[in-house]
Backbone as a ProteinNet text record, in pm:
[ID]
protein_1_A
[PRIMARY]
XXXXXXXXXXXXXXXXXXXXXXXXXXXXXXXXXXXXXXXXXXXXXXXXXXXXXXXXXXXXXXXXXXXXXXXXXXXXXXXXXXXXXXXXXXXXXXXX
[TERTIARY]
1154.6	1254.4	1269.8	1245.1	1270.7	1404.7	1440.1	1567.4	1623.9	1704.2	1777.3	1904.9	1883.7	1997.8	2032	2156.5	2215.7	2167.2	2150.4	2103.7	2165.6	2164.1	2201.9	2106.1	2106.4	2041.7	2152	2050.8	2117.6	2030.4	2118.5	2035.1	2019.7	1890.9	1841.4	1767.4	1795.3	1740.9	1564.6	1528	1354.4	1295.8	1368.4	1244.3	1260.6	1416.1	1457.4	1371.8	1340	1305.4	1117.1	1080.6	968.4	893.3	1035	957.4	999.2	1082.1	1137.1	985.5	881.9	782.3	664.2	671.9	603.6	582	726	746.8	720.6	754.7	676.5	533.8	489.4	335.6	273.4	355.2	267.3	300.2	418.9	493.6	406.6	381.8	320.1	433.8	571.1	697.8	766	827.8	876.9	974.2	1018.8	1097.8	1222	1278.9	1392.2	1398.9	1339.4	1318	1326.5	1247.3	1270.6	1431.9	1470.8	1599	1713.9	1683.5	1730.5	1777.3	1676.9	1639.6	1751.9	1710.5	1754.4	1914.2	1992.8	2056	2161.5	2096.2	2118	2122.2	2021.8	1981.4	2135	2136.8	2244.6	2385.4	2433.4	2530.2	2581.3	2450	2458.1	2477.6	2376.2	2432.6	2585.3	2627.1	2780	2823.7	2836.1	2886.7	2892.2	2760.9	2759.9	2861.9	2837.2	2926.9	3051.8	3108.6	3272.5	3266.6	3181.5	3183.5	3223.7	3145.6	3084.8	3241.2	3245.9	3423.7	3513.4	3554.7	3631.1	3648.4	3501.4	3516	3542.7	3505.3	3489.7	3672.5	3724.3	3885.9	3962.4	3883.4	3968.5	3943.3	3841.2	3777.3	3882.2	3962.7	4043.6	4172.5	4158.4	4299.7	4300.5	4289.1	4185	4325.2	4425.4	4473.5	4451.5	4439.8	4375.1	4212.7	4134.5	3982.2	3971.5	4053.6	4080.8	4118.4	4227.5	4251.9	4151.3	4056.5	3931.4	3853.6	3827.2	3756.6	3732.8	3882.9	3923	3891.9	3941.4	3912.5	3768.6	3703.2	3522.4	3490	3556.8	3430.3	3471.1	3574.2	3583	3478.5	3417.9	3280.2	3176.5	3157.4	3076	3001.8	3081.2	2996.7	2875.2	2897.2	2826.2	2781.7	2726.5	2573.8	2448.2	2486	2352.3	2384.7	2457	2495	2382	2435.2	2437.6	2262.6	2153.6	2071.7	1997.8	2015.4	2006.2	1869.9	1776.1	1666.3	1687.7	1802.3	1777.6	1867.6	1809.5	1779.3	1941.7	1999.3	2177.1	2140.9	2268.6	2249.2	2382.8	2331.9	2419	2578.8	2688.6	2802.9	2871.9	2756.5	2799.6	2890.6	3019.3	3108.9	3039.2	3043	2973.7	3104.7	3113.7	3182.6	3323.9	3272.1	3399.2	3387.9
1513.8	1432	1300.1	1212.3	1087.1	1028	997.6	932	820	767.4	661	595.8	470.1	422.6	314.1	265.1	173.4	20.5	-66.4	-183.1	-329.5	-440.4	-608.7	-704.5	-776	-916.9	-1016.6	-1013.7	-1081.9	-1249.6	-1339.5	-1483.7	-1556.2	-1516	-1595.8	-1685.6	-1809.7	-1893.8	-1897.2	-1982.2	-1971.2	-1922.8	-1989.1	-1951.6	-1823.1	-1754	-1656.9	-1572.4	-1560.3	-1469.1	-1446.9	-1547.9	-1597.7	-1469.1	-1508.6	-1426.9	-1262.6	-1229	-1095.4	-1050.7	-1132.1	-1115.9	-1095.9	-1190.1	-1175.2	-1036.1	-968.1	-883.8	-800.4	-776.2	-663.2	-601.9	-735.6	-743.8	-710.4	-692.7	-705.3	-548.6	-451.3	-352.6	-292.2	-331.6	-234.4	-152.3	-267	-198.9	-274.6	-264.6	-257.4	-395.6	-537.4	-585.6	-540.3	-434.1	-389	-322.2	-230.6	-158.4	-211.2	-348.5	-450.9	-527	-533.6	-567.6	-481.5	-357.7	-230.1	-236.3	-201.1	-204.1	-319.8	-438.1	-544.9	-553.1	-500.4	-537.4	-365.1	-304.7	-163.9	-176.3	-302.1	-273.8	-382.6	-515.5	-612.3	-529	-439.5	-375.7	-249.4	-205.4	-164.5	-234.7	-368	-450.7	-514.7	-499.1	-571.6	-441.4	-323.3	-216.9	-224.1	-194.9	-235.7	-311.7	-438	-578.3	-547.6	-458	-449.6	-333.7	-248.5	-139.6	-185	-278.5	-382.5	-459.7	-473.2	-578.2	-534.5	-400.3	-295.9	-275.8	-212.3	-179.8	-259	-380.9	-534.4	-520.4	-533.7	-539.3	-477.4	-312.6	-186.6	-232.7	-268	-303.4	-430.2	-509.3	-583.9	-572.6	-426.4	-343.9	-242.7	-263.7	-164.7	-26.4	3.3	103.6	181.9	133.7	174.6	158	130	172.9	304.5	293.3	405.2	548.3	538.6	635.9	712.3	597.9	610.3	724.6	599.1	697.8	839.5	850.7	1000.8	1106.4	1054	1168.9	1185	1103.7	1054.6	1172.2	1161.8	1250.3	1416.3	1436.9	1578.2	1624.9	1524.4	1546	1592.3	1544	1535.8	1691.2	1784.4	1902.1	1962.4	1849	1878.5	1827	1717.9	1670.5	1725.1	1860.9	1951.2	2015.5	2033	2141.2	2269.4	2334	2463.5	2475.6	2426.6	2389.7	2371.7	2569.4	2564.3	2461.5	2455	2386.5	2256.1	2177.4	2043.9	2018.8	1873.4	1839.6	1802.4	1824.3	1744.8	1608	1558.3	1400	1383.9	1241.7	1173.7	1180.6	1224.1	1153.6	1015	959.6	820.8	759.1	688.3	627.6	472	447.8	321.5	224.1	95.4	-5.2	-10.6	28.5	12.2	-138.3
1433	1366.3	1442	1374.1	1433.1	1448.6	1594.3	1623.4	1576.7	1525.5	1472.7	1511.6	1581.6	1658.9	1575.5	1594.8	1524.3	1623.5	1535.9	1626.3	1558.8	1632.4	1576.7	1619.8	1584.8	1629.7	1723.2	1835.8	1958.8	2006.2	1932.2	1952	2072.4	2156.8	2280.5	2246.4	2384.5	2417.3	2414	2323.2	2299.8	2423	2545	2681.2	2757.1	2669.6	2704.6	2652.6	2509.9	2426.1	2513	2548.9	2527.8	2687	2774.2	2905	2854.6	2804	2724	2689.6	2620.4	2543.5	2639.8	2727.3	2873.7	2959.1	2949.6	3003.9	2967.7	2805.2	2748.4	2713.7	2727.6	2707.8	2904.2	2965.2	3091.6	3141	3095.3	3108.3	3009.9	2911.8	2776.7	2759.9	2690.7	2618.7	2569.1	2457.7	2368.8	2453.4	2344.1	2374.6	2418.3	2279.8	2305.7	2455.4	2472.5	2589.6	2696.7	2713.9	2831	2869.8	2756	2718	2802.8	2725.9	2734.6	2926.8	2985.9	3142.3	3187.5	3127.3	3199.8	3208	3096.8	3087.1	3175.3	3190.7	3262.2	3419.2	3446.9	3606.6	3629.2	3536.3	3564.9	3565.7	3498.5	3510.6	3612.1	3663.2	3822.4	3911.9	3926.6	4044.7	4051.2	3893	3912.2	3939.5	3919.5	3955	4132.9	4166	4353.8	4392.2	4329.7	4371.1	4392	4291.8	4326.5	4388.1	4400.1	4483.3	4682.3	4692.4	4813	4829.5	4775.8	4747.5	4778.4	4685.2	4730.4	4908.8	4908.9	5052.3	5164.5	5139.8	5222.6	5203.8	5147.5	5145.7	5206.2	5173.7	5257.9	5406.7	5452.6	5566.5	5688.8	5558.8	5620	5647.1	5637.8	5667.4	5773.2	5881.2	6016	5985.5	5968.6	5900.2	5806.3	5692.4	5619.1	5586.7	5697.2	5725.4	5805.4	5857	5978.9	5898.6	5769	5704.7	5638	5598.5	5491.8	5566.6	5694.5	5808.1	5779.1	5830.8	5897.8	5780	5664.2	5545.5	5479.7	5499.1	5509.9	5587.3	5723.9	5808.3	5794.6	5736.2	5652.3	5615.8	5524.2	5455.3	5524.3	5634	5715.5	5719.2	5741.6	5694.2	5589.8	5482.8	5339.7	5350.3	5456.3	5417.2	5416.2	5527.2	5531.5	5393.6	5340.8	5176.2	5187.4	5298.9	5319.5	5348.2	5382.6	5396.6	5544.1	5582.8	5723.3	5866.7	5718.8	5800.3	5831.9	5694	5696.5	5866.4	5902.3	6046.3	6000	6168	6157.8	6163.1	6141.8	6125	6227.3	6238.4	6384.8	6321.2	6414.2	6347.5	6403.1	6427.7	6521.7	6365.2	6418	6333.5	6283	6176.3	6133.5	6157.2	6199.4	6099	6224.2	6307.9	6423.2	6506.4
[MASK]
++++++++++++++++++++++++++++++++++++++++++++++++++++++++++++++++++++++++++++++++++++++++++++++++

């Protein structure tokens, strides 16, 4: 059964469209698809960005970095996740 998505027409810039076409032809995929990606990978990196921001802020609060800290290294147990071979890892504190 063939899938069926709902779709529009999105009006780019000729030199826009043009490397879109570039890309697909050098990928062997589908404009949309190239599209698709691009516009997926741009919305992760803005995701990071305020991720990065966030933390850069908490960071300018040595109280509340310190709080972060402390409830962070709780975790610290589950990084092996029960996984007697995997090697321990350092608990050297980052960011002091």
């Amino acid at each position: 059964m063939r899938e069926t998505r709902a779709s529009t027409t999105v009006r780019l810039p000729v030199a826009t469209r043009e490397l879109v076409r570039e890309i697909a032809a050098e990928e062997n995929a589908s404009q949309q698809e190239v599209l698709v990606r691009a516009v997926d990978l741009y919305r992760r990196r803005r995701f990071l960005k305020d991720v990065n921001a966030a933390y850069a802020s908490l960071r300018e609060d040595p109280a509340a970095w310190d709080a972060f800290r402390s409830e962070a290294s709780t975790w610290d147990p589950t990084l092996r996740d029960g996984d007697p071979k995997s090697p321990k890892r350092s608990h050297r504190r980052r960011g002091r």
